[in-house]
VOBANU-740169 format. One record per residue: x negated, y, z of N, C-alpha, C in turn; residue number from 1. Coordinates in nm, 3 decimals. Atoms other than C-alpha are relative to their C-alpha. Example, Ala and Ser with C-alpha at 12.3 -4.5 7.8 and 13.67 -1.06 7.14 Angstrom:
% VOBANU-740169
SITE, nc1, nc2, nc3, cac1, cac2, cac3, cc1, cc2, cc3, k
SITE, -0.089, -0.119, 0.000, -1.230, -0.450, 0.780, -0.090, 0.120, 0.000, 1 $
SITE, 0.082, -0.119, -0.006, -1.367, -0.106, 0.714, 0.077, 0.109, 0.073, 2 $
//
This chain:
% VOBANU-740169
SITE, nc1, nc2, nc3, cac1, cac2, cac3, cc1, cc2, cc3, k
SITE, 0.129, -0.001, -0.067, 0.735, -1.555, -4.402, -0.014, 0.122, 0.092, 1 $
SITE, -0.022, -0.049, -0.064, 0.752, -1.228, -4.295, 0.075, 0.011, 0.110, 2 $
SITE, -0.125, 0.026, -0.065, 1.084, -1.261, -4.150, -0.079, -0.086, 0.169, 3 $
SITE, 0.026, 0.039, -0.084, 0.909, -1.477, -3.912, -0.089, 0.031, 0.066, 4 $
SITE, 0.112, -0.093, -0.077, 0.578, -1.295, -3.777, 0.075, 0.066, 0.024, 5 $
SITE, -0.011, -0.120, -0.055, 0.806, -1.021, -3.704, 0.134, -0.046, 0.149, 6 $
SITE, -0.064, 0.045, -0.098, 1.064, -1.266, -3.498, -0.107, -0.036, 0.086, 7 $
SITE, 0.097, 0.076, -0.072, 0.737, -1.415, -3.338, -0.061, 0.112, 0.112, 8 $
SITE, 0.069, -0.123, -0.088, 0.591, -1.058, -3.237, 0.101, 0.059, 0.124, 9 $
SITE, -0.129, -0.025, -0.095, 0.924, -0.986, -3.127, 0.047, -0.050, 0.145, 10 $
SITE, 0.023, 0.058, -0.100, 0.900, -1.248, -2.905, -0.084, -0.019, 0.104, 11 $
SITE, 0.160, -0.022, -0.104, 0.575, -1.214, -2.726, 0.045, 0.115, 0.033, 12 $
SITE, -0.025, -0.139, -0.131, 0.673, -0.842, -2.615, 0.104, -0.024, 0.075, 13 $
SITE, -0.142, -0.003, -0.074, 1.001, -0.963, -2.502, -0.062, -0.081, 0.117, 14 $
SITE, 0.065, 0.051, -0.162, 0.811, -1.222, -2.260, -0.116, 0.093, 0.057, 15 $
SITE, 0.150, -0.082, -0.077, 0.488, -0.969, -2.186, 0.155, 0.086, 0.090, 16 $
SITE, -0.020, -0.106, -0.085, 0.801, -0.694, -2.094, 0.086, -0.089, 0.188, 17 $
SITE, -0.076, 0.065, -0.095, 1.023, -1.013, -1.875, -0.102, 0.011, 0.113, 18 $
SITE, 0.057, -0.011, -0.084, 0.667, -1.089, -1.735, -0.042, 0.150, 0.076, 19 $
SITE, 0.035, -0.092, -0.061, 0.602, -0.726, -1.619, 0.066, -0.028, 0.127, 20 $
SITE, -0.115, -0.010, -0.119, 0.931, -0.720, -1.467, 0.009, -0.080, 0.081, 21 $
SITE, -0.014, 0.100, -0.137, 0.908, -1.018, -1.289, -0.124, -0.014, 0.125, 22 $
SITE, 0.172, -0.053, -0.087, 0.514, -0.936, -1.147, 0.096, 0.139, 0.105, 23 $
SITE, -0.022, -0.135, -0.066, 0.675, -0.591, -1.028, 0.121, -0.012, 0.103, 24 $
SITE, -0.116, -0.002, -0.107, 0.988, -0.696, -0.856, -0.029, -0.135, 0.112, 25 $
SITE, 0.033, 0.146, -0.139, 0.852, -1.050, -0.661, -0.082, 0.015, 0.059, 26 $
SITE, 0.118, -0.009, -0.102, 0.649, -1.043, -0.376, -0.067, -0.165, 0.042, 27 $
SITE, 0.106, 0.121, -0.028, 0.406, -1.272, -0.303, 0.000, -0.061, 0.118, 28 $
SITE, -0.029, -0.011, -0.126, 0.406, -1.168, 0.062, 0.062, 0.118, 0.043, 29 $
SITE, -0.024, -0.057, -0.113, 0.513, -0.937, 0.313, -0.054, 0.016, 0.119, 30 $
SITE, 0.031, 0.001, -0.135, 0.390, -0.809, 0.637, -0.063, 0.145, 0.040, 31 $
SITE, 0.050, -0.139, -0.028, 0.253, -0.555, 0.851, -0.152, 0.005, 0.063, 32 $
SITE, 0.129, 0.047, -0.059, -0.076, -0.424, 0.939, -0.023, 0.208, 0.048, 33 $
SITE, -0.017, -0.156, -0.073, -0.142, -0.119, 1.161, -0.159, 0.078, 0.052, 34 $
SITE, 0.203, -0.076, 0.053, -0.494, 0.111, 1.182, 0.077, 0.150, -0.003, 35 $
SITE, -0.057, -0.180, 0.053, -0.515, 0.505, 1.095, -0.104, 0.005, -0.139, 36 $
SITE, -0.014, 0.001, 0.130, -0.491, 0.577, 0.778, -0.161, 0.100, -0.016, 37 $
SITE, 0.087, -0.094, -0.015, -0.852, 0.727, 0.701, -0.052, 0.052, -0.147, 38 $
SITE, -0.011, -0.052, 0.191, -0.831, 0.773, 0.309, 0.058, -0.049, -0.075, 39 $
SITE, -0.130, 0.013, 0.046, -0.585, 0.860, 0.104, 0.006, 0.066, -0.164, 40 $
SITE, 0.048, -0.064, 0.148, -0.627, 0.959, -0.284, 0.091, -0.019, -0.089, 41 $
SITE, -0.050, 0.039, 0.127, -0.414, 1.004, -0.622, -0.065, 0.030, -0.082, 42 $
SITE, 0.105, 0.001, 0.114, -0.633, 0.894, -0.874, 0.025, -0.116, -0.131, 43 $
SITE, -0.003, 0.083, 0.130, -0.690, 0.739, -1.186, 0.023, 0.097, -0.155, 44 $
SITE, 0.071, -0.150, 0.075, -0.771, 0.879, -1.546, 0.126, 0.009, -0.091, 45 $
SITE, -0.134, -0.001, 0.059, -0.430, 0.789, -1.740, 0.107, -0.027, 0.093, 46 $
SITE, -0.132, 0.071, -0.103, -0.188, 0.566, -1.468, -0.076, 0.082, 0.137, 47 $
SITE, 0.023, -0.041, -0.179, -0.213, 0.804, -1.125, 0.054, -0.071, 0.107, 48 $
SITE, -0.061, 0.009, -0.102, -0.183, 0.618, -0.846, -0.040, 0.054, 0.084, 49 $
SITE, 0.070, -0.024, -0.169, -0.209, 0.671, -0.445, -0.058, -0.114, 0.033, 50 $
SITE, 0.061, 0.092, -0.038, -0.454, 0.455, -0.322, -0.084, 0.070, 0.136, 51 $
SITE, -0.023, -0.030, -0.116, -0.524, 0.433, 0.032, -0.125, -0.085, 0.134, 52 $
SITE, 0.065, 0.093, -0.126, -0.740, 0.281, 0.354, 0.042, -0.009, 0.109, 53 $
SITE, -0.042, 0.007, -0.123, -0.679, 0.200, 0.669, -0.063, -0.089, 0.099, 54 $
SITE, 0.155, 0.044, -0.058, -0.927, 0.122, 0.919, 0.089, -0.124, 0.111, 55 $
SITE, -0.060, 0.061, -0.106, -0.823, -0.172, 1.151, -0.076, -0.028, 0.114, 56 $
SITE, 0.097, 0.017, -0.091, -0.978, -0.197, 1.480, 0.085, -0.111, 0.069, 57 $
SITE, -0.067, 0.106, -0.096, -0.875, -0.507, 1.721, -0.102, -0.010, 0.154, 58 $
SITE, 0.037, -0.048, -0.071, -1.095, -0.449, 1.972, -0.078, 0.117, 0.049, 59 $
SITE, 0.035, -0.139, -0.014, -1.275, -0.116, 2.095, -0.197, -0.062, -0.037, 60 $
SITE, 0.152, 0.068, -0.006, -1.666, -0.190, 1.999, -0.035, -0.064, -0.145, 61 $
SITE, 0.047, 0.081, 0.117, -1.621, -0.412, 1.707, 0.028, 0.084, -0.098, 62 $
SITE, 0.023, -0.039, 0.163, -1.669, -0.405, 1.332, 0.133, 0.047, -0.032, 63 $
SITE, -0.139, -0.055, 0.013, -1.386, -0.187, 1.212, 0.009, -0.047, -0.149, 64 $
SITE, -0.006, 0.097, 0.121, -1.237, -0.394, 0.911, 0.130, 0.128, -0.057, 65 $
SITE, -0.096, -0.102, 0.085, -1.045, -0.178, 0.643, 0.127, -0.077, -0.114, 66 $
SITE, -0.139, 0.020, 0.043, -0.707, -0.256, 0.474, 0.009, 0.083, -0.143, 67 $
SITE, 0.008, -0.037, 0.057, -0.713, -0.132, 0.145, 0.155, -0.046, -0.103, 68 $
SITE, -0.197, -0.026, 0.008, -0.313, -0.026, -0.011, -0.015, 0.101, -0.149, 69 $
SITE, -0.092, -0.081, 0.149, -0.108, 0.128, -0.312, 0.105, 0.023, 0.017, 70 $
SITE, -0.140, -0.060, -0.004, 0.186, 0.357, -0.296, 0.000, 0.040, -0.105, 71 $
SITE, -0.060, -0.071, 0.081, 0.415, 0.418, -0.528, 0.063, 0.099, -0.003, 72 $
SITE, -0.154, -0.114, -0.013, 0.684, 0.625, -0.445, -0.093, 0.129, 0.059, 73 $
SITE, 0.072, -0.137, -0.020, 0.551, 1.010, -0.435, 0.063, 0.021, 0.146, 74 $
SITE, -0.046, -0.055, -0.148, 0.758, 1.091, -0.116, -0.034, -0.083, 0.080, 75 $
SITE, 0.065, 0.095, -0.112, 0.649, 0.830, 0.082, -0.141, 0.025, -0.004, 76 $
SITE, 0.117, 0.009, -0.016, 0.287, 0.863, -0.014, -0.029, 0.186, 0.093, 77 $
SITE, -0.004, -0.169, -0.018, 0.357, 1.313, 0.056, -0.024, -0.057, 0.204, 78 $
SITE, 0.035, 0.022, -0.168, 0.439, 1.141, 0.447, -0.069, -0.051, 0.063, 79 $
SITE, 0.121, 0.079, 0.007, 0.167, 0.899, 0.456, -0.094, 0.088, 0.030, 80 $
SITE, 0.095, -0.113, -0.022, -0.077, 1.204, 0.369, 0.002, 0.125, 0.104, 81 $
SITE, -0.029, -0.042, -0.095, 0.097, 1.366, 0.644, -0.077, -0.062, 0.126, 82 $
SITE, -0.002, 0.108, -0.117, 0.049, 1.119, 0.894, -0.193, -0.029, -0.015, 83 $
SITE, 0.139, 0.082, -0.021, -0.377, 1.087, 0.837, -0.040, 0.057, 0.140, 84 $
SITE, 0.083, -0.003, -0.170, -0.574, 1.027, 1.135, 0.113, -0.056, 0.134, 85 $
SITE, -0.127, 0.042, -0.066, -0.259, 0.916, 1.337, 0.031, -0.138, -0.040, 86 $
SITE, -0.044, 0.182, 0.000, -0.210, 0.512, 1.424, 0.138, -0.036, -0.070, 87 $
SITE, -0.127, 0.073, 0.109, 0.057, 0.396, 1.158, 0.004, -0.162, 0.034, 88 $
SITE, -0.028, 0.109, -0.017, 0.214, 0.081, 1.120, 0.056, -0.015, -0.136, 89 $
SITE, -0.024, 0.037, 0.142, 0.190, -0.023, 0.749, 0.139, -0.120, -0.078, 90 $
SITE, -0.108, 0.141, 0.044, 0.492, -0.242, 0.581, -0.043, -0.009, -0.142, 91 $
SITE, 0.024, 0.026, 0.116, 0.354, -0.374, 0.286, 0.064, -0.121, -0.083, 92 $
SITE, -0.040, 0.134, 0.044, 0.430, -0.616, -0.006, -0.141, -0.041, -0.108, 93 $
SITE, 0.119, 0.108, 0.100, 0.176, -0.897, -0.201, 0.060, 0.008, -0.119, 94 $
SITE, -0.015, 0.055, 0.139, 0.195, -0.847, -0.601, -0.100, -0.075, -0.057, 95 $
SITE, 0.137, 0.141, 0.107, 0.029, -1.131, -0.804, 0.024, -0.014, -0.109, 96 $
SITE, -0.051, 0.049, 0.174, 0.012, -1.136, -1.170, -0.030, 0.121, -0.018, 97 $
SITE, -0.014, -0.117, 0.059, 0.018, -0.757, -1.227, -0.157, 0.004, -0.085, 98 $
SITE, 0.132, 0.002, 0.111, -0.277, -0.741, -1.562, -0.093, 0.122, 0.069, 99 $
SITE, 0.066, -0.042, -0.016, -0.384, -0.419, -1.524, 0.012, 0.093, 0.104, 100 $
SITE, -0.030, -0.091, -0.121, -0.481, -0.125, -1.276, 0.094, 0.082, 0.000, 101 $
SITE, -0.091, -0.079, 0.030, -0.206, 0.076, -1.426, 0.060, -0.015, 0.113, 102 $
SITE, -0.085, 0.037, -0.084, 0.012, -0.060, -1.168, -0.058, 0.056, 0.163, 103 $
SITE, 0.106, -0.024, -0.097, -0.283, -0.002, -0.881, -0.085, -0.071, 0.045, 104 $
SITE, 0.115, 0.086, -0.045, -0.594, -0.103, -0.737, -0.027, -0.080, 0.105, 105 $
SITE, -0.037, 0.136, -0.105, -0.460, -0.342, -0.514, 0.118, -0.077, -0.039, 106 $
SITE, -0.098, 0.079, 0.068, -0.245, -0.611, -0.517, 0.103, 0.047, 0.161, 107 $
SITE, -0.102, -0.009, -0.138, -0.071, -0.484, -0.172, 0.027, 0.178, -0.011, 108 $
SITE, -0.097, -0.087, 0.048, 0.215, -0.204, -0.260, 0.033, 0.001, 0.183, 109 $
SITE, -0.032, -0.025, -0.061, 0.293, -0.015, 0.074, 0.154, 0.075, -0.001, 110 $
SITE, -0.206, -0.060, 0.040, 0.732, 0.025, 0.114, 0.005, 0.097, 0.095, 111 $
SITE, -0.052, -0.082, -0.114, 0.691, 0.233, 0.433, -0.037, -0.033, 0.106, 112 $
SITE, 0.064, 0.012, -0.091, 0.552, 0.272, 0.761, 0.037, 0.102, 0.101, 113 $
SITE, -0.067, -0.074, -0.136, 0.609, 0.394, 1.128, -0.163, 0.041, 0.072, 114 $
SITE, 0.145, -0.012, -0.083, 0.348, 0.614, 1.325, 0.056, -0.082, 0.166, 115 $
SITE, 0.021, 0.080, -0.190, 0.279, 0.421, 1.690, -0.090, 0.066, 0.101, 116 $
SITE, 0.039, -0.079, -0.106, 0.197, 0.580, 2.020, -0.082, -0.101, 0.064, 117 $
SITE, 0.076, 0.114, -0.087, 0.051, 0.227, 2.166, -0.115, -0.026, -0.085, 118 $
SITE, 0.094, 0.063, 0.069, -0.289, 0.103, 2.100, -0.032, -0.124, 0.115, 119 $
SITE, 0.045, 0.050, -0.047, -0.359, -0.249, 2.181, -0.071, -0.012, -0.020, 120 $
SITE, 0.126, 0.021, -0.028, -0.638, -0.326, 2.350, -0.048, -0.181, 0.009, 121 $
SITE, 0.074, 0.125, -0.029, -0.650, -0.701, 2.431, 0.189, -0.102, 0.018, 122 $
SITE, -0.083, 0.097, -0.004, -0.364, -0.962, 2.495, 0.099, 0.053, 0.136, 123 $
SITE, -0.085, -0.057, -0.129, -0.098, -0.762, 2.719, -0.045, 0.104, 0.033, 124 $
SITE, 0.043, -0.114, 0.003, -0.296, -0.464, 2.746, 0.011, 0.100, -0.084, 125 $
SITE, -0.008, -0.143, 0.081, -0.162, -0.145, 2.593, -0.050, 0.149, 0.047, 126 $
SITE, 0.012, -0.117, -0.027, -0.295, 0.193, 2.618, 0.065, 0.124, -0.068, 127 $
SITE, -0.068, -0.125, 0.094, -0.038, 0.480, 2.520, -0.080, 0.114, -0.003, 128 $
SITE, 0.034, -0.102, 0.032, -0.172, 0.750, 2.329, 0.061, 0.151, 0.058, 129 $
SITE, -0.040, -0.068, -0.081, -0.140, 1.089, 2.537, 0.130, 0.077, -0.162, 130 $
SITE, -0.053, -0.021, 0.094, 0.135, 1.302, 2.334, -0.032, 0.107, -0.023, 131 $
SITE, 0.083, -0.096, 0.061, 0.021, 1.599, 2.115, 0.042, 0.122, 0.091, 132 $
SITE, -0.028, -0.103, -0.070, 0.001, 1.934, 2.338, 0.037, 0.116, -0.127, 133 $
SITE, -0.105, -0.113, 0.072, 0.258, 2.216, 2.235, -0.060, 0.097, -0.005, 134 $
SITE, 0.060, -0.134, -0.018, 0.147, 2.534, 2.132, 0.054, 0.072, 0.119, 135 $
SITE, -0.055, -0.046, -0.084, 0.177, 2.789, 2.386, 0.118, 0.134, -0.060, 136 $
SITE, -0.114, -0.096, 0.022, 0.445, 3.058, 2.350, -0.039, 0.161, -0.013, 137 $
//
């Protein structure tokens, strides 16, 4: 009798740890989404993550819609927090399934991102950002 509650328990953590692993390594989606990064935080009161915003504008005037992200990896999030206020270009991935916030407070895990000098404005219309003036000597 025993013998068997303890094969049974045995068995439920072995699928809770498969399902972790399989929530944490499959993506749902993929894609990119580009804005400046306008808050950037490691928080939480046991599991710390980085959790993140990113304002998206698509045209100059309108409602600025926000992008809300989770990094894992400490060195990526160190260049991220580098990079605030400066137009990025987010590469994210879709997790689905993950239980709790331990993991983070989104379901979209950022792998890495490129800052961008262009801002479009409209359909063929780019305006390059001037480039940062050098100290003087």
């Amino acid at each position: 009798m025993i013998k068997n509650i303890v094969i049974g328990v045995v068995a439920l953590l072995l699928l809770a740890v498969a399902w972790f692993a399989f929530a944490l390594n499959w993506s749902y989606s993929s894609g990119e989404r580009a804005g400046w990064v306008q808050k950037f935080s490691h928080k939480g009161w046991i599991c710390k993550t980085w959790e993140g915003e990113l304002a998206l504008v698509s045209l100059p005037g309108s409602t600025v819609e926000k992008f809300f992200f989770t990094v894992h990896d400490d060195a990526l999030a160190h260049k991220l927090s580098a990079a605030m206020g400066k137009r990025v270009s987010l590469h994210y991935e879709e997790k689905v399934g993950l239980p709790t916030s331990c993991f983070g407070e989104t379901r979209y895990f950022v792998t890495g991102f490129v800052e961008t000098t262009e801002i479009p404005i409209g359909s063929g219309v780019v305006v390059p950002t001037p480039p940062a003036a050098s100290a003087a000597k």
